[in-house]
C-alpha positions in Angstrom: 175.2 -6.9 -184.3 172.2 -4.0 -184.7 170.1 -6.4 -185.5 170.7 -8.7 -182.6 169.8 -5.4 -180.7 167.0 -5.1 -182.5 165.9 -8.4 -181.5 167.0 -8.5 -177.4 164.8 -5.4 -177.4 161.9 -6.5 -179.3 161.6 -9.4 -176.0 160.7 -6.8 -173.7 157.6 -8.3 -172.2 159.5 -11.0 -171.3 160.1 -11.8 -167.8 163.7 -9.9 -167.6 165.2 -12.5 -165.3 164.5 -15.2 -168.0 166.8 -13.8 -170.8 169.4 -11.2 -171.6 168.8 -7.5 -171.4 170.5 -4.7 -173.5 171.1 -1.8 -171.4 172.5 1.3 -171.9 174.3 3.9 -169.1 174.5 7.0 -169.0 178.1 7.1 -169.7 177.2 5.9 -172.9 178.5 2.1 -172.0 176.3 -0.9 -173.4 175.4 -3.6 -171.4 174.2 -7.5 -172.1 173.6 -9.4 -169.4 171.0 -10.4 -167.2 168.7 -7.9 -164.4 168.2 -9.4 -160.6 166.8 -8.6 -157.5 164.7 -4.8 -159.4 163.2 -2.3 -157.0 162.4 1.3 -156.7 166.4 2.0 -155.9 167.6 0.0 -158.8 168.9 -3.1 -159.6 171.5 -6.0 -160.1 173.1 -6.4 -163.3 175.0 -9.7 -164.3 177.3 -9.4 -167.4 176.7 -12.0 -170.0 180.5 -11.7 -170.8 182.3 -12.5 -167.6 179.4 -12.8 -165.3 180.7 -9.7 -163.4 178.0 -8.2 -161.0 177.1 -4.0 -161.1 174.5 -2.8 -158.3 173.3 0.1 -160.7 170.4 2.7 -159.5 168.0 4.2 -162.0 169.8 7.1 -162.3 172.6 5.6 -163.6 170.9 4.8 -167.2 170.7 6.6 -170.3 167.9 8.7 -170.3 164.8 6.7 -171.3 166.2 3.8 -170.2 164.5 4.1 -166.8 161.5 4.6 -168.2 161.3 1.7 -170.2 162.4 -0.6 -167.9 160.3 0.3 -165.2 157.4 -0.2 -167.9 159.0 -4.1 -167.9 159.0 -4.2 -164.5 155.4 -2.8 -163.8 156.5 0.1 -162.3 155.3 2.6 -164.0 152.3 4.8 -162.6 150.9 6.5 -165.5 149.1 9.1 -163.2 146.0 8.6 -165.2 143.5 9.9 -162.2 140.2 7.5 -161.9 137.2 9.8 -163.4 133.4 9.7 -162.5 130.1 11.4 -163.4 129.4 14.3 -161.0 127.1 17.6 -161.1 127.7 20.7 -161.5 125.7 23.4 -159.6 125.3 27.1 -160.5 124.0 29.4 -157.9 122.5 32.9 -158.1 125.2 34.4 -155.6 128.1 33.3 -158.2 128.7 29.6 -156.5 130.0 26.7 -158.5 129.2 23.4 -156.3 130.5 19.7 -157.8 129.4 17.1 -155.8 127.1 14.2 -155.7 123.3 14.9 -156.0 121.9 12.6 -153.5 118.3 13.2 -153.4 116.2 15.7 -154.9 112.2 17.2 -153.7 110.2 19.8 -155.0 111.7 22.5 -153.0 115.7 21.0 -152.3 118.6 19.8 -153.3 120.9 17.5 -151.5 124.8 17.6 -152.5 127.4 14.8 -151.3 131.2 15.9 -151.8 132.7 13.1 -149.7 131.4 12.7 -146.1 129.6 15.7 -146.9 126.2 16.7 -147.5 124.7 20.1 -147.8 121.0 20.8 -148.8 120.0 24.1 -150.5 116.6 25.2 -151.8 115.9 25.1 -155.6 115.6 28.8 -155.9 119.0 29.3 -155.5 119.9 27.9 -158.8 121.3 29.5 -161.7 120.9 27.4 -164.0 120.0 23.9 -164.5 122.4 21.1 -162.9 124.9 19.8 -165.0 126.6 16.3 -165.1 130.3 16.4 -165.8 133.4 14.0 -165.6 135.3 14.9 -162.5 138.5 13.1 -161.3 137.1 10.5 -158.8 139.3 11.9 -155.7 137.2 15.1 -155.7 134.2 13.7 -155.3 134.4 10.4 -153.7 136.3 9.0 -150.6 138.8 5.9 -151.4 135.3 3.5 -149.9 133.0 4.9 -151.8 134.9 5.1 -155.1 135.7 1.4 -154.6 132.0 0.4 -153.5 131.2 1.9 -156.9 133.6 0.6 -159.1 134.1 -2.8 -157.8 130.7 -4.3 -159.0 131.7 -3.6 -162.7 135.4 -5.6 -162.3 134.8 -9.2 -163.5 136.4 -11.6 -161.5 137.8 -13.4 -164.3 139.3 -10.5 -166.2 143.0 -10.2 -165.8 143.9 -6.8 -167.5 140.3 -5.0 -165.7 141.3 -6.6 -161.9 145.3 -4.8 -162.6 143.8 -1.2 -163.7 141.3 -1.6 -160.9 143.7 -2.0 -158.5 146.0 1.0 -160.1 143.1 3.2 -160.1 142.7 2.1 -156.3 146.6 2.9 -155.8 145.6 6.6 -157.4 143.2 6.6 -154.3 145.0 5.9 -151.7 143.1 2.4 -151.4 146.4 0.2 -151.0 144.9 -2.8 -149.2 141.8 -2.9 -151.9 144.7 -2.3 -154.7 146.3 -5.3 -153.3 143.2 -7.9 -153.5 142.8 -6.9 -157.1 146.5 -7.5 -158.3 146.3 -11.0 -156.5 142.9 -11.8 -158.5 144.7 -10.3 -161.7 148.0 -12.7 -161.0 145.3 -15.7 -160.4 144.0 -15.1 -163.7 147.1 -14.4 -165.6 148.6 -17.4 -164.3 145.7 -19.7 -165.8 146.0 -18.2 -168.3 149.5 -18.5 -168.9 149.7 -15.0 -169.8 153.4 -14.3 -168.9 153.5 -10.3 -169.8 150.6 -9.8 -167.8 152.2 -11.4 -164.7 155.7 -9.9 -165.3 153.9 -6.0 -164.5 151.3 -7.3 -161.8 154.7 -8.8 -159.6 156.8 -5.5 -160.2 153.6 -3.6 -159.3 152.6 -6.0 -156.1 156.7 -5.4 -155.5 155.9 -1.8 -155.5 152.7 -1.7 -153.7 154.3 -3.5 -150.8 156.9 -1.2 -150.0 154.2 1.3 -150.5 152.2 -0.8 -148.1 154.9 -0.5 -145.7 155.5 2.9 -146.2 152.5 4.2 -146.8 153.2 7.8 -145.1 156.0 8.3 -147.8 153.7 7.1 -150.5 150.9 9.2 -149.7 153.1 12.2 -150.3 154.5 10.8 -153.7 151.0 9.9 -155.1 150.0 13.1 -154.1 152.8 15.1 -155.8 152.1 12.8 -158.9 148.1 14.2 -158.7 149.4 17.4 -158.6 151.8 17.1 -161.6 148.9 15.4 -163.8 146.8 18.6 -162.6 149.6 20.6 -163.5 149.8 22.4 -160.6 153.7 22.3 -160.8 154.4 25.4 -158.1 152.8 23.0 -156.1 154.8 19.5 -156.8 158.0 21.2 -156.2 157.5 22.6 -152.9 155.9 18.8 -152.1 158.7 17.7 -153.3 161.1 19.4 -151.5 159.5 19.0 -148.4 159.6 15.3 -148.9 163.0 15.4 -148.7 162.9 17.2 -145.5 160.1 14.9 -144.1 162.2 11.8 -145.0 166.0 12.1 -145.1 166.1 8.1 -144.9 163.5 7.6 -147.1 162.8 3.8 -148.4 161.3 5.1 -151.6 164.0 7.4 -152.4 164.4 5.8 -155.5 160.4 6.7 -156.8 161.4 10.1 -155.2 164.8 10.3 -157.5 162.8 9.4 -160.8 159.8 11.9 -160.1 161.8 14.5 -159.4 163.8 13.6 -162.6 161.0 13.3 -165.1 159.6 17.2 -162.9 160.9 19.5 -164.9 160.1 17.4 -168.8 156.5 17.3 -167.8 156.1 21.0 -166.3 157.8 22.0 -169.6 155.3 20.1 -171.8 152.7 21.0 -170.0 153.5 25.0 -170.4 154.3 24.4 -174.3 150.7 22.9 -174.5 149.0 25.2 -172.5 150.8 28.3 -174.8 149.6 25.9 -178.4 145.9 26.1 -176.7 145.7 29.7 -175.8 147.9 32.0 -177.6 145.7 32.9 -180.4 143.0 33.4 -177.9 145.4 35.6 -176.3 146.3 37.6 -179.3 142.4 38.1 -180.3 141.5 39.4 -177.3 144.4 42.0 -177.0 143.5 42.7 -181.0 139.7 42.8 -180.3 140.4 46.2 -178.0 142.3 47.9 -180.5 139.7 47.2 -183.3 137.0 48.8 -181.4 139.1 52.1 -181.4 137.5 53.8 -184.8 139.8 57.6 -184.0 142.9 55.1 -184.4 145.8 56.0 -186.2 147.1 53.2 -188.4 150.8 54.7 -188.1 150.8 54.4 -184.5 148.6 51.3 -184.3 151.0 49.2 -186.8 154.0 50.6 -184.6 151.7 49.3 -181.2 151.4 46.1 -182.9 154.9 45.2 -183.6 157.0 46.4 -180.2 153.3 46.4 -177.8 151.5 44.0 -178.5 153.8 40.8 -178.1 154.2 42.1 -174.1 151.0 42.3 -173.3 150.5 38.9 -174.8 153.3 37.2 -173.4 152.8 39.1 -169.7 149.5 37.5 -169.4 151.3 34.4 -169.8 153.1 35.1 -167.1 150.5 35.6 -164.7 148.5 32.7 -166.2 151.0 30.1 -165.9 152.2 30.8 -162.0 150.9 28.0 -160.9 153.0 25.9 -163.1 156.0 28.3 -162.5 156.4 30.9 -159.9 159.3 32.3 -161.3 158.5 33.1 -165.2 159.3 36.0 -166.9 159.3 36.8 -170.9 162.0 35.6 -172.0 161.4 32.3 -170.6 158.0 32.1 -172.4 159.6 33.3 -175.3 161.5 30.1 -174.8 159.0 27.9 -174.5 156.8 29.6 -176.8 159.3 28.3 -179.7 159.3 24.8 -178.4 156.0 24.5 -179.8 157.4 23.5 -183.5 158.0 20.0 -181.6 154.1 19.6 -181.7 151.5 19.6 -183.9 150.3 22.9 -184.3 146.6 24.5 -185.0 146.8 26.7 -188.7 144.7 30.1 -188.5 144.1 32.5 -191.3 143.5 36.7 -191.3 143.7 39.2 -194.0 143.7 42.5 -194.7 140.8 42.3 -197.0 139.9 46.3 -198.9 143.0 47.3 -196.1 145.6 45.4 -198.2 146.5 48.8 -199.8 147.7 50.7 -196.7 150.3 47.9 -196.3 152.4 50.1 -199.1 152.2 48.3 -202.9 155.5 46.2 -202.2 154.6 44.9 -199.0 151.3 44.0 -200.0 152.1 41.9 -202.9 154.7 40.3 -201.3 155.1 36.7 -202.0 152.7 37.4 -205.7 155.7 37.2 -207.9 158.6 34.6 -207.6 161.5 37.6 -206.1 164.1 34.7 -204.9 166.4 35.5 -208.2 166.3 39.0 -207.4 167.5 38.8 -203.6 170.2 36.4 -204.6 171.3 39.2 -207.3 171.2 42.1 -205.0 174.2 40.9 -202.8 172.5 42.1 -199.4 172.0 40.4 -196.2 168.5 39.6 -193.8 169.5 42.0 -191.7 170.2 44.6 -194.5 166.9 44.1 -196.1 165.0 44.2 -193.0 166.3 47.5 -191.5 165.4 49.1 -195.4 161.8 47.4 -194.6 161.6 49.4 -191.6 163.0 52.3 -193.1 160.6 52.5 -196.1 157.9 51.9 -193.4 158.6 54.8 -191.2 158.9 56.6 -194.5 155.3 55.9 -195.7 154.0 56.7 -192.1 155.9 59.8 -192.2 154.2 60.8 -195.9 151.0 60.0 -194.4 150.7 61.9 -191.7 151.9 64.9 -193.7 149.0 64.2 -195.7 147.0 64.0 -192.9 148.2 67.7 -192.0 147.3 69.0 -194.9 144.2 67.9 -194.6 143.8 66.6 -198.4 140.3 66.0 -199.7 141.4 64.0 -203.0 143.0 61.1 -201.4 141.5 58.7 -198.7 143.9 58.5 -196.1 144.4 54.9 -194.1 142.6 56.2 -191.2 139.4 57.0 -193.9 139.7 53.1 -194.6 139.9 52.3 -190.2 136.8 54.5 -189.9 134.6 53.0 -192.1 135.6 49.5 -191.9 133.9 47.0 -190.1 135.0 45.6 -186.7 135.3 42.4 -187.7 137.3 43.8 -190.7 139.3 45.8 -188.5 140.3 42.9 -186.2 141.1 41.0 -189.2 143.5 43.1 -190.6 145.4 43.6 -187.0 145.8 39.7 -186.6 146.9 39.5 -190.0 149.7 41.9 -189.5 150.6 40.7 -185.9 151.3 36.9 -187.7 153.1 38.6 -190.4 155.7 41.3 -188.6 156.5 40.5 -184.8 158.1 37.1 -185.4 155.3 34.8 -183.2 153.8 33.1 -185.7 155.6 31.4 -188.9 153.8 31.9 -192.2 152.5 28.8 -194.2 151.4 30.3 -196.9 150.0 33.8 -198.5 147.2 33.8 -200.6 145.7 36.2 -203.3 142.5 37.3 -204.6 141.8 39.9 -207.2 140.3 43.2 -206.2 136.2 42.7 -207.0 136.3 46.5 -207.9 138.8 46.7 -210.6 139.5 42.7 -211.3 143.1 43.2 -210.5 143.3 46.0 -212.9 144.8 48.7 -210.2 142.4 51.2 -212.0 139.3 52.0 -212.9 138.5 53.2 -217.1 135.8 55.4 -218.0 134.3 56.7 -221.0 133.5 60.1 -221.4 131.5 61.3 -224.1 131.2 65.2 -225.5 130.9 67.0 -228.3 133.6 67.0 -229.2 134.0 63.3 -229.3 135.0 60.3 -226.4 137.8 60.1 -224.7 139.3 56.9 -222.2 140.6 57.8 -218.7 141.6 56.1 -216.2 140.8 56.4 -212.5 143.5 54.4 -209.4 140.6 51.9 -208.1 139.2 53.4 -205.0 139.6 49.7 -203.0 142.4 48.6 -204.2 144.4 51.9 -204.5 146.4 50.1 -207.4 148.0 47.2 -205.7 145.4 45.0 -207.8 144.7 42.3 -205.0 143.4 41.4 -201.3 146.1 39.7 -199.2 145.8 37.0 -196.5 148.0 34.7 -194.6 148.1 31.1 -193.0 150.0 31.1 -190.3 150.6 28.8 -187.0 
C-alpha cells in the first residue's frame, strides 16, 4: 500500500483531473479520489471509493499539502521580484540616487526613476556611478519593464513566454501577463508538453480572477513584494487592512493562504537575518571593550557573561522592527536557537599568551579525556557549574587582593591586558563570549604548545659558581604553567 502512495505521488505533473490524487486533511484523514472544478477557494474532491463528493477549501489540508498542490495547479507565485541593471549615485551632501542614467555631457547627469527625470551637475558626485541589480519595480514602470524585456522572449519558447508573463504579474502588467501565458499554452500544446500546460491553465485560471479583480490583487501582490523584502511590520498591517477593504473578497482564498504561510516566512527570514549578523554583532560590542587598555579582567569577564549578550540581543531588537514591531529578548532568544535548523557559518578565537588568566583547569579544559572522572564523581550539570562559578569568583577575589598589595614578583592579568595587542585583546574576549554565555555551541577546542617553554610549564636554567652548577627551575613567564595556548571553534 506505501508504495502505491509512493507512486500516485510521484504523477504529480499530471493533469490532476486525469488520474487519482492522494490527499491528506488536516484531520489526519487520507483521501484517493479525483480533484475538480480547483480555484483560489478550493476545490472538489471525488472519492475513488464510493464516488462521494467533498467541497474542501485549502485550509482544510495537512499542512504542505496546499502548497504542493497549488504547485500542480500553477498556482504558486514564487514572489521572485523581476531584477534589472540600474546606477547607483553618490553625492557629496550624503545622497544615494538609483535610477536610470539616461544621458550623460561633460557637465551633467540625467537620472530616470520611473516617469521621472532629474539632472544634476557632475560636481556633485561622490564617487564614481555604480551599476547594480535592483528589483525591476523600483526603477521601471510595468511599460517600460515590459518594452525592455519583451524583445529577449522568443516566441517559440514555452517555459521563457510562462516566466515572462509571471514576472509581468510581479508588475502589475495583467493584460501583457496574459498574451504571454496564451503564446506559452500555444507552444506547449505543439509540443505536447502536458506539465507545462497543466501550470499555464491554473495560472491563466488565476490571472483571470485577478483580471477581474484586479483592485484586490493589487493589494495581494503588493503584500507578497513586501514579504520577499521582508518588510513584515508592513505585510501585516496590509494585510489586515485587506480584510477591512474587502469583507466579500473573491480572492479570499489567496488571502487565507498568504496570511497562512505570514508568520513561517517572517520567522525564517528573522532566523537568517540573526545567522548573517550576530557575529558581526558580537565583534563590534567586543571591539569597544578591547580598546579599553585600564580594564580589569575580573570585571570585564563578569561584563561579558551577564552584559554582553543584552547589548547584543537589544540591537537585535531595534534592527529587526521592521520585520516585528513587537520583539523583545526573549523572543530573539527564541529565534536565535532556531538557527541549528540551518546551515551555520564556524568562526574561531583564542586566547592566545592570555590562556593562563583563564585559571590552569579551565584552560586545559577539554586536553585530557575527563568523561570517566565526571561519571565517578556522582554530581550533576548544575552542581558542577555553580562550583565553576564559585572557583571563578574565587580566583577573581585572589587577584584583586594581589592587585592591592601591589606585588612586583607576579604579573597580574591586567599586566597581560596592558601589553597585549588589540587584536589580541579582541581575540581573547570573543573566545570567552563563545565559550561561557551559552550563544554559541562549541565544535571543537584546539591546542598548541606554549613557544616559550614547549609545553613544559617552566623554564630551566643553569647556574654556574664556584662552588659548582646548580638546575632551577623558573614558572614560564607566557604560559604561567598551564603549558598550552587555547582556542575554540564555535558556530
Amino acid at each position: 500500500m506505501i508504495n502505491a502512495f509512493i507512486l500516485i505521488l510521484g504523477s504529480l505533473m499530471l493533469p490532476a483531473q486525469q488520474s487519482d490524487e492522494v490527499v491528506r486533511l488536516r484531520d489526519g484523514r487520507v483521501l484517493i479520489g479525483i480533484i475538480e472544478n480547483q480555484n483560489l477557494d478550493g476545490f472538489d474532491f471525488v472519492a475513488a471509493t464510493d464516488g462521494g463528493r467533498l467541497s474542501l477549501v485549502w485550509t482544510d489540508l495537512f499542512p504542505g499539502e496546499s502548497d504542493r498542490l497549488h504547485e500542480v495547479f500553477g498556482y504558486v507565485n514564487e514572489t521572485v521580484m523581476p531584477m534589472v541593471t540600474a546606477q547607483r549615485v553618490l553625492l557629496n551632501n550624503g545622497r544615494e540616487l538609483i535610477g536610470r542614467v539616461v544621458s550623460e555631457t561633460n557637465s551633467l547627469i540625467e537620472l530616470r526613476v520611473k516617469d521621472t527625470r532629474t539632472t544634476f551637475s557632475k560636481q556633485l558626485l561622490a564617487a564614481p556611478i555604480e551599476d547594480i541589480e535592483v528589483e525591476a519595480s523600483m526603477v521601471l514602470t510595468a511599460e517600460q519593464f515590459y518594452a525592455e524585456r519583451a524583445v529577449q522572449i522568443g516566441a517559440g519558447d514555452g517555459m521563457k513566454n510562462y516566466d515572462f508573463a509571471k514576472e509581468l504579474e510581479m508588475m502589475f502588467a495583467f493584460e501583457q501577463a496574459k498574451v504571454h501565458f496564451l503564446i506559452a499554452r500555444e507552444v506547449a500544446a505543439t509540443a505536447d508538453d502536458a506539465p507545462l500546460l497543466s501550470r499555464i491553465d491554473g495560472a491563466l485560471a488565476q490571472l483571470e480572477r485577478m483580471i477581474a479583480n484586479k483592485e484586490e490583487a493589487t493589494a495581494l501582490e503588493h503584500v507578497k513584494q513586501l514579504m520577499h523584502r521582508e518588510r513584515f511590520t508592513d505585510a501585516k498591517l496590509e494585510l489586515a487592512q485587506y480584510d477591512v477593504d474587502f469583507p466579500n473578497a473573491a480572492l479570499r482564498g489567496e488571502y487565507l493562504k498568504l496570511s497562512e504561510k505570514f508568520e513561517k516566512d517572517r520567522e525564517k527570514a528573522m532566523v537568517n537575518y540573526l545567522r548573517r549578523h550576530w557575529f558581526m554583532r558580537v565583534m563590534s560590542v567586543m571591539r569597544k571593550q578591547a580598546l579599553e587598555k585600564t580594564a580589569r579582567l575580573d570585571s570585564l569577564m563578569a561584563w561579558v557573561e551577564s552584559e554582553a549578550p543584552q547589548i547584543v540581543r537589544q540591537q537585535f531588537v531595534d534592527e529587526l522592527v521592521g520585520m516585528h514591531d513587537a520583539l523583545d529578548v526573549n523572543m530573539i532568544d527564541e529565534l536565535w536557537s532556531l538557527r541549528v535548523n540551518y546551515s551555520s557559518n564556524s568562526h574561531t578565537a583564542g586566547y592566545g599568551d592570555g590562556t593562563w588568566i583563564l585559571g590552569e583547569e579551565r584552560a586545559r579544559t577539554g586536553l585530557k579525556a575527563t568523561g570517566d572522572e565526571e561519571e565517578q564523581d556522582g554530581k550533576t550539570q548544575q552542581q558542577r557549574e555553580m562550583e565553576d562559578r564559585m572557583k571563578r569568583y574565587l580566583d577573581n577575589l585572589k587577584n584583586q587582593q594581589s592587585a592591592a598589595q601591589g606585588s612586583d614578583s607576579e604579573v597580574s592579568p591586567e599586566d597581560w591586558w596592558k601589553g597585549a595587542s588589540v587584536t589580541s585583546r579582541l581575540q581573547w574576549l570573543l573566545a570567552y563570549y563563545s565559550e561561557f554565555t551559552g550563544d554559541y555551541q562549541l565544535s571543537s577546542v584546539k591546542f598548541t604548545y606554549c613557544p616559550t617553554c614547549g609545553g613544559l610549564g617552566h623554564i630551566e636554567t643553569l647556574e654556574i659558581s664556584s662552588g659548582g652548577s646548580a638546575r632551577k627551575k623558573f614558572e614560564c613567564p607566557t604560559c604561567h604553567g598551564v603549558q598550552v595556548k587555547r582556542s575554540v571553534n564555535f558556530k
